[in-house]
C-alpha positions in Angstrom: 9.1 14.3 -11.8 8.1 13.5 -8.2 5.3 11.4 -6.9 4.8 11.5 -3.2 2.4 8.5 -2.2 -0.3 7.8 -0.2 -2.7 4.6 0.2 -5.3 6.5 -1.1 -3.7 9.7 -3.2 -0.8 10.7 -5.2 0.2 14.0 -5.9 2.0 16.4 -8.4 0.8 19.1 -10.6 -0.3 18.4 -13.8 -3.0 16.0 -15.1 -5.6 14.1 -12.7 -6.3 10.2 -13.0 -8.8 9.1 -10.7 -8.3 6.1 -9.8 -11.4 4.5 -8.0 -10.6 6.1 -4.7 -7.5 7.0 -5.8 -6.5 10.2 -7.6 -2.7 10.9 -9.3 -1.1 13.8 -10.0 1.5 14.5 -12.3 3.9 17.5 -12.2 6.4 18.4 -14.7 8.4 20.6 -13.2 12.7 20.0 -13.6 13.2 20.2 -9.6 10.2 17.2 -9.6 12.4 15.4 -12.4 15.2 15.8 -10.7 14.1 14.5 -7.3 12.7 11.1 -9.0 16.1 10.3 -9.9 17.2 10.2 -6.5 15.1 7.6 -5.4 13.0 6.2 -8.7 9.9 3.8 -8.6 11.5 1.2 -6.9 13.4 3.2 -3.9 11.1 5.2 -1.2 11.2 9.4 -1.2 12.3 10.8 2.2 8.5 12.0 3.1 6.3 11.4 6.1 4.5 8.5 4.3 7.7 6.8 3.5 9.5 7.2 6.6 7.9 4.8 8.8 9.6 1.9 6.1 12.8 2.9 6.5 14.9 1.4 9.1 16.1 4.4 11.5 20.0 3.6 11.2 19.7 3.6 7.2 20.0 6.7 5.1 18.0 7.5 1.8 19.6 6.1 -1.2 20.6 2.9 -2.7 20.8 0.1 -1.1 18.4 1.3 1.5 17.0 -1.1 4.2 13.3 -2.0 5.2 12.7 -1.4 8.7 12.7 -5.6 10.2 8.9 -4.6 11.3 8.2 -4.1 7.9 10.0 -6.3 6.4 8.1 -9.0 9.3 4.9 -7.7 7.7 5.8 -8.0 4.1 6.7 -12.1 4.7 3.8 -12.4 6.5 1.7 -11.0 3.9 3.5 -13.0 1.5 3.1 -16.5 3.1 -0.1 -16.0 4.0 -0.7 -15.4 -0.1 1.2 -18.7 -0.3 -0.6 -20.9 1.5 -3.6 -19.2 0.5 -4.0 -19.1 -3.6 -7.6 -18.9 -3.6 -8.0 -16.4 -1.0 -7.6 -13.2 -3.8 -8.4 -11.0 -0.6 -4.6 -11.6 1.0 -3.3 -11.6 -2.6 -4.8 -8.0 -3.0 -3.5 -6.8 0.4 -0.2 -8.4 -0.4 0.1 -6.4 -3.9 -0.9 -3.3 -2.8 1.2 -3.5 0.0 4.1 -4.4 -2.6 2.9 -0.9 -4.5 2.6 1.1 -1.2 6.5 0.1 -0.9 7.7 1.3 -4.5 7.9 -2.4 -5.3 5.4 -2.3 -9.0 6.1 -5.1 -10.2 6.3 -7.4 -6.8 2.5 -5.6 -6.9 1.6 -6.5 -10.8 2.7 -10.6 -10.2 0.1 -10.7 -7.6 -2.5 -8.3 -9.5 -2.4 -10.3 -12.6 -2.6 -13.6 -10.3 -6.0 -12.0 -9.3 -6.9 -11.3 -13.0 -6.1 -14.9 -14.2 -8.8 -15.9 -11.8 -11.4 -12.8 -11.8 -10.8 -11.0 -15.1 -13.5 -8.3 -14.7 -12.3 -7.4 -11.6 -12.4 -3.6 -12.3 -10.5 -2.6 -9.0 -7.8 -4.8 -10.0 -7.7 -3.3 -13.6 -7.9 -0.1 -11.7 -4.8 -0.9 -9.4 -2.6 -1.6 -12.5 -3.9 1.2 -14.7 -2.0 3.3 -11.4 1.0 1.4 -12.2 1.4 2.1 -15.8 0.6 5.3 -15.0 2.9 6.8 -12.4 5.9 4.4 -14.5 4.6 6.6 -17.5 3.8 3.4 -19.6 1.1 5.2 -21.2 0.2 3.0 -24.2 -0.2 0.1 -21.5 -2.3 2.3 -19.2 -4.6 3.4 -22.1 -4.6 -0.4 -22.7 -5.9 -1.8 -19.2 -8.3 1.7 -19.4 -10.5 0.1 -22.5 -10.6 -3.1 -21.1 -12.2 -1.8 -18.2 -14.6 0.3 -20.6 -14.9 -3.0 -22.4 -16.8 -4.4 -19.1 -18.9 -1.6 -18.1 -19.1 1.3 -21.3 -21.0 3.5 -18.8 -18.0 3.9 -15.8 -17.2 7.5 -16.2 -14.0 7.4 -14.0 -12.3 5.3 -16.8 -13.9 7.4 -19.7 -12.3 10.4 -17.8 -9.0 8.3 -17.2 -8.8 7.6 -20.6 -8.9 11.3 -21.3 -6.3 12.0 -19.0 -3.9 9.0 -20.6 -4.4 11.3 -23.6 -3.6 14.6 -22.3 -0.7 13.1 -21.0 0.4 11.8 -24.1 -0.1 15.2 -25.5 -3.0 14.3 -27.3 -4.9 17.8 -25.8 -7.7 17.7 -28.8 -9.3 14.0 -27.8 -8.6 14.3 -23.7 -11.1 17.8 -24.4 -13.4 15.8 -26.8 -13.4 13.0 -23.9 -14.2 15.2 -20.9 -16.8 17.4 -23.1 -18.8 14.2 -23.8 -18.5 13.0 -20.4 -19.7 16.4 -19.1 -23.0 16.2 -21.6 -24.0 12.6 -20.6 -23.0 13.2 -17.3 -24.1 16.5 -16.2 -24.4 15.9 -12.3 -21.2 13.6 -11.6 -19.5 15.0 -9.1 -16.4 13.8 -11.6 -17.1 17.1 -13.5 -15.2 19.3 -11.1 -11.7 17.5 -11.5 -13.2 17.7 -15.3 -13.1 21.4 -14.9 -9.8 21.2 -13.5 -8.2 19.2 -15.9 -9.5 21.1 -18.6 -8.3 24.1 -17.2 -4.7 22.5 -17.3 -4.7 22.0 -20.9 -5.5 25.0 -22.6 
């Protein structure tokens, strides 16, 4: 299965999660499968988001060097987290530059630091939700999911989350049951077109 990255979206070719302004994708094709292997979670695919990362005398593979720039950055980040434990602003930038890098749990340390101190912070909870998702750690996914519905019963991008988590895990009756209810209390969110989508998917 392969996930290409972005800041702001993943891709593949399955099931949506969205992600506050993020949105994943998950294919399920054997040529995707076959192309995570090559370079997993924790190495960097050879796209035009990853390349910049990569030093320019290192191949793909592993043992595979961060460009010094970025590896400047990442320390610099990283102290700056250090000598600042209050400031939850650097911590954020430092873990989601940890999960921009393939680095998930570098990026959950500094997430959960951010929990420990702000517990309902639902962007945080949103952040790690992506983790557990692209690892396919759905049970922990689906976890983080109700916690967030447990702070706010009304956010419709986790009720739809939480259907995907289910359509995921193969669980095609509730994901429907999810979106349909979503799509009656909710006629006008604009969430009802990846709805469509999704639902689409899973016939």
């Amino acid at each position: 299965m392969k996930i290409k990255f972005s800041p702001l979206v993943f891709y593949s070719a399955f099931i949506m999660l969205a992600v506050a302004v993020m949105v994943i994708y998950f294919g399920v094709s054997r040529s995707d499968d076959a192309q995570v292997k090559n370079h997993g979670m924790n190495g960097m695919p050879d796209d035009n988001t990853h390349k910049n990362f990569k030093h320019p005398d290192m191949g793909a593979g592993e043992g595979m060097n961060i460009r010094p720039d970025i590896l400047a950055k990442l320390n610099e980040l990283k102290k700056s987290a250090e000598d600042s434990p209050n400031d939850t602003l650097r911590m954020r930038e430092l873990a989601d530059f940890y999960f921009e890098s393939h680095k998930p749990e570098d990026a959950l340390i500094y997430y959960n630091k951010i929990l420990a101190k702000y517990p309902k912070r639902r962007d945080i909870l949103y952040s790690i939700t992506n983790i557990y998702y692209t690892q396919k750690e759905l049970g922990k996914a689906e976890e983080v999911t109700k916690r967030i519905l447990a702070i706010d019963k009304d956010d419709v991008t986790a009720q739809y989350n939480l259907g995907a988590i289910y359509a995921a895990s193969g669980n095609k009756e509730e994901a429907r049951r999810i979106w349909n209810e979503i799509l009656k209390k909710y006629p006008q969110n604009p969430i009802k077109e990846i709805i469509n989508g999704s639902m689409g998917q899973i016939k």
